[in-house]
NUVEXNU-93992 format. One record per residue: residue number from 1; y, z, x of N, C-alpha, C in turn. Coordinates in nm, 2 decimals, always signed. Atoms other than C-alpha are relative to their C-alpha. Layout:
% residues N
@n NUM | n_yy Y | n_zz Z | n_xx X | ca_yy Y | ca_zz Z | ca_xx X | c_yy Y | c_zz Z | c_xx X;
...
% end
This chain:
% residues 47
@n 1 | n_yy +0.13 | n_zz -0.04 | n_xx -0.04 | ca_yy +11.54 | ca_zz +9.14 | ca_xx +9.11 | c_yy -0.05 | c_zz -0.07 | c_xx +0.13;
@n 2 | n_yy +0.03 | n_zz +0.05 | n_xx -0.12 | ca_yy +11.51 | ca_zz +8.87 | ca_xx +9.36 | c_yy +0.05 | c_zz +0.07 | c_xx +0.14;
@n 3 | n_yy -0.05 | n_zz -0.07 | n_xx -0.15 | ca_yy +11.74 | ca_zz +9.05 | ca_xx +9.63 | c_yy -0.10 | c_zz +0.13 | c_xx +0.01;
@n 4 | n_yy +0.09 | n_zz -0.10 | n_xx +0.07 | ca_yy +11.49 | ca_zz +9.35 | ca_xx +9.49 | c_yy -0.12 | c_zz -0.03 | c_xx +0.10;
@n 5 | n_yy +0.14 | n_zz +0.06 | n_xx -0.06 | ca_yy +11.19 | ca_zz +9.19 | ca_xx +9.66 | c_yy +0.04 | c_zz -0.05 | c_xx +0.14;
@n 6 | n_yy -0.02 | n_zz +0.03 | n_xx -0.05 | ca_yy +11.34 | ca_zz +9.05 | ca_xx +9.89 | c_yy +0.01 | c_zz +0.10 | c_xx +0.18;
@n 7 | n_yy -0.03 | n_zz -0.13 | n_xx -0.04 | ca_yy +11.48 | ca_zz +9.39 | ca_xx +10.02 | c_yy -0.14 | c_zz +0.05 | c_xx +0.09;
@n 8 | n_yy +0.15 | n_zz -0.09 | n_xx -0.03 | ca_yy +11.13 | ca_zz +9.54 | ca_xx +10.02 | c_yy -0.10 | c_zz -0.07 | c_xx +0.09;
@n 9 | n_yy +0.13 | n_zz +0.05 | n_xx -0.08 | ca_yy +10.93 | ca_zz +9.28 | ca_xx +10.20 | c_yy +0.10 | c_zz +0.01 | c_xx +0.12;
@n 10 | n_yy -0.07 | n_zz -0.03 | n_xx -0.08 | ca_yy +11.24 | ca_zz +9.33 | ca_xx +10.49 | c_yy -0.04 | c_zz +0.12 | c_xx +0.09;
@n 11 | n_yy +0.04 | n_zz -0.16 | n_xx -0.04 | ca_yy +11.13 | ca_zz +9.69 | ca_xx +10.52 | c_yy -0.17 | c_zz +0.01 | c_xx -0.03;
@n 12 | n_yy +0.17 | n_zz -0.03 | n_xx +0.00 | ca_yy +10.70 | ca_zz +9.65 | ca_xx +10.48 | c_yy -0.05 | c_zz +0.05 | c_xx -0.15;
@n 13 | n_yy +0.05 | n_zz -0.05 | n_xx +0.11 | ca_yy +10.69 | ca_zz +9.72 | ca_xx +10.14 | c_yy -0.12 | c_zz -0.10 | c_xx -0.06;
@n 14 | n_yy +0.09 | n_zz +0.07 | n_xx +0.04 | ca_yy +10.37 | ca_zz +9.56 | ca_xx +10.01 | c_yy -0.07 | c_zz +0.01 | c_xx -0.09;
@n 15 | n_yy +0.08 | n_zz -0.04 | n_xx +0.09 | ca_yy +10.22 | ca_zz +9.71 | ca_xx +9.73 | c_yy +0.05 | c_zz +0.14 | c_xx -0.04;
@n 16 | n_yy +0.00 | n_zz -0.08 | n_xx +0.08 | ca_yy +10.23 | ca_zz +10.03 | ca_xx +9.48 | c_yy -0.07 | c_zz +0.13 | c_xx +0.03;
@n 17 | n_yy -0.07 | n_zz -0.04 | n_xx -0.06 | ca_yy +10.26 | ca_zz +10.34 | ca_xx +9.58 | c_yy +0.11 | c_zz -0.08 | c_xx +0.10;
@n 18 | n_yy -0.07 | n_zz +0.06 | n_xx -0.14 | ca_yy +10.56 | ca_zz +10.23 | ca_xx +9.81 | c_yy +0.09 | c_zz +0.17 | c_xx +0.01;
@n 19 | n_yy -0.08 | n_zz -0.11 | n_xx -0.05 | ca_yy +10.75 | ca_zz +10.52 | ca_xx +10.03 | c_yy +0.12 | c_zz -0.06 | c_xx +0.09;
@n 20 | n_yy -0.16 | n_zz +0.04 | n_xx -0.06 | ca_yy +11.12 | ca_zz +10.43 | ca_xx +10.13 | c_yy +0.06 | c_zz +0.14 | c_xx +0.07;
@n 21 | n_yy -0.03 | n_zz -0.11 | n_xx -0.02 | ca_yy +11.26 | ca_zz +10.63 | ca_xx +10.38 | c_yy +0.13 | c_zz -0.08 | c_xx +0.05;
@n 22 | n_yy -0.13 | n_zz +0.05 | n_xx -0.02 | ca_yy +11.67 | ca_zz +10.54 | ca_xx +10.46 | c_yy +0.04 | c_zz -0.17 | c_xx +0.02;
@n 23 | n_yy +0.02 | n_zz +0.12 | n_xx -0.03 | ca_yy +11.60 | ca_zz +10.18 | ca_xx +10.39 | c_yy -0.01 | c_zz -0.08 | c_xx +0.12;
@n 24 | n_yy +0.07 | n_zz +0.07 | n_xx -0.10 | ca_yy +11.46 | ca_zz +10.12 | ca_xx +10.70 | c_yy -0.11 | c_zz -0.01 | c_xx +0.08;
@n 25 | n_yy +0.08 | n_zz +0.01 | n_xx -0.02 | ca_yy +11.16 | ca_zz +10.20 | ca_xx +10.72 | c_yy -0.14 | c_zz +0.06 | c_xx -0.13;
@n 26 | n_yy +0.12 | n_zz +0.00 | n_xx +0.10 | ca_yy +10.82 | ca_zz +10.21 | ca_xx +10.44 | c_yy -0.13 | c_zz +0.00 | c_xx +0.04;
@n 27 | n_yy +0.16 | n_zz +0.01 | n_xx +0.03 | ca_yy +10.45 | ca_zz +10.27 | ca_xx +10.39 | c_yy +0.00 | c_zz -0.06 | c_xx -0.16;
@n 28 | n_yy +0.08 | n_zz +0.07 | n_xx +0.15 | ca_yy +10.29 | ca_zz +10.09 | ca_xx +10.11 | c_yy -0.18 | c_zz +0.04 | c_xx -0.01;
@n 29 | n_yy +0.08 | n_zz -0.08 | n_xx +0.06 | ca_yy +10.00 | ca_zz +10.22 | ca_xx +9.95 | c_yy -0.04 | c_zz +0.13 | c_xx +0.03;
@n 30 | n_yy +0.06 | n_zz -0.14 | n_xx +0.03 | ca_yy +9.79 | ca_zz +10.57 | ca_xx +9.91 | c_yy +0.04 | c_zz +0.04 | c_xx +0.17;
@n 31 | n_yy -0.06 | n_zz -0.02 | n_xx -0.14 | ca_yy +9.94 | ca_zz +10.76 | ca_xx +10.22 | c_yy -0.05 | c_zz +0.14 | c_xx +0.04;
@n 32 | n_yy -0.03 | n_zz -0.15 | n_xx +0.01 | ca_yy +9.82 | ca_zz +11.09 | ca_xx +10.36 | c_yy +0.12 | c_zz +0.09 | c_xx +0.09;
@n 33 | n_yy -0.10 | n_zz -0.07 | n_xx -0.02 | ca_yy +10.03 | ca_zz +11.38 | ca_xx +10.39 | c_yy +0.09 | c_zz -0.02 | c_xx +0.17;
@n 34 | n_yy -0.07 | n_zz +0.03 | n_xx -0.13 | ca_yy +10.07 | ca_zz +11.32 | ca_xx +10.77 | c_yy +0.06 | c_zz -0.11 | c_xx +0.09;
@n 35 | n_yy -0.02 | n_zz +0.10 | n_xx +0.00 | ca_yy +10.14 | ca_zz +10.97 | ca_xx +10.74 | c_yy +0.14 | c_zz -0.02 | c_xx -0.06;
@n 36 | n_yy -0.18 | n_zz -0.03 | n_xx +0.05 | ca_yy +10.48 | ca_zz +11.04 | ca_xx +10.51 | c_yy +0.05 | c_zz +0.11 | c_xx +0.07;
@n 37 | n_yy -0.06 | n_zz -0.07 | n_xx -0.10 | ca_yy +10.54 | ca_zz +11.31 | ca_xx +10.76 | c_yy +0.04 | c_zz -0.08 | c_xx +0.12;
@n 38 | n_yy +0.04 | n_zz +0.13 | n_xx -0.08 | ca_yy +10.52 | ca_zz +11.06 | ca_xx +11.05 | c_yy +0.16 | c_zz -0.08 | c_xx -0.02;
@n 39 | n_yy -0.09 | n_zz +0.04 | n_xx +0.07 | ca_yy +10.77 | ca_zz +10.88 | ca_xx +10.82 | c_yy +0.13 | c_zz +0.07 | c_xx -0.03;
@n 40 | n_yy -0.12 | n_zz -0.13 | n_xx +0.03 | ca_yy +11.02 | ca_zz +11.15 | ca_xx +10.70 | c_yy +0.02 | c_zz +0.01 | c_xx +0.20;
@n 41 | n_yy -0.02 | n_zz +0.01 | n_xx -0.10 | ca_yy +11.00 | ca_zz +11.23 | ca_xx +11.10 | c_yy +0.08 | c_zz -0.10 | c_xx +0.09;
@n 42 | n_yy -0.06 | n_zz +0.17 | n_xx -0.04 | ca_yy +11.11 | ca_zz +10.86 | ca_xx +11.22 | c_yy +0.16 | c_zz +0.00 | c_xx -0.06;
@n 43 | n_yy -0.11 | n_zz +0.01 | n_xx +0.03 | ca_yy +11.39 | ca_zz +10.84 | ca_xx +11.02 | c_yy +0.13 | c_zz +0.13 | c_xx +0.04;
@n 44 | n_yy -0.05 | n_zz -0.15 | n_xx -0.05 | ca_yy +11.53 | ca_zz +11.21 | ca_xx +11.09 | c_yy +0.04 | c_zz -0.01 | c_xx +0.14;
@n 45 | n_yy -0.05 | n_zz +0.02 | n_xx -0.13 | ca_yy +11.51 | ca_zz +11.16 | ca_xx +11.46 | c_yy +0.08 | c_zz -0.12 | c_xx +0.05;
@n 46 | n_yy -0.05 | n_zz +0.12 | n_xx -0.02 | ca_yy +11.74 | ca_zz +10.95 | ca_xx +11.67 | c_yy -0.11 | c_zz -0.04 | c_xx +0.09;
@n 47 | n_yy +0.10 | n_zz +0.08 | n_xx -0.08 | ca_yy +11.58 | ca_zz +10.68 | ca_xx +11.86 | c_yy +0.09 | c_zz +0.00 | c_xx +0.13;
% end
């Protein structure tokens, strides 16, 4: 559980809701729809 947490504060996870998108990037709490778009987007494109 420790590597568990560990993980998540790596990537911005901070609290409940959390949204993981290819473990490398997260929102943490209530998100709207164009904010996990935003997200889904980021990971999808190359940089």
């Amino acid at each position: 559980m420790f590597r568990d947490e560990q993980e998540a504060a790596r990537i911005g996870v901070s609290g409940v809701p959390a949204f993981v998108a290819d473990r490398n990037a997260a929102l943490s709490g209530v998100q709207s729809a164009e904010s996990l778009q935003k997200l889904i987007q980021h990971v999808r494109l190359p940089e």
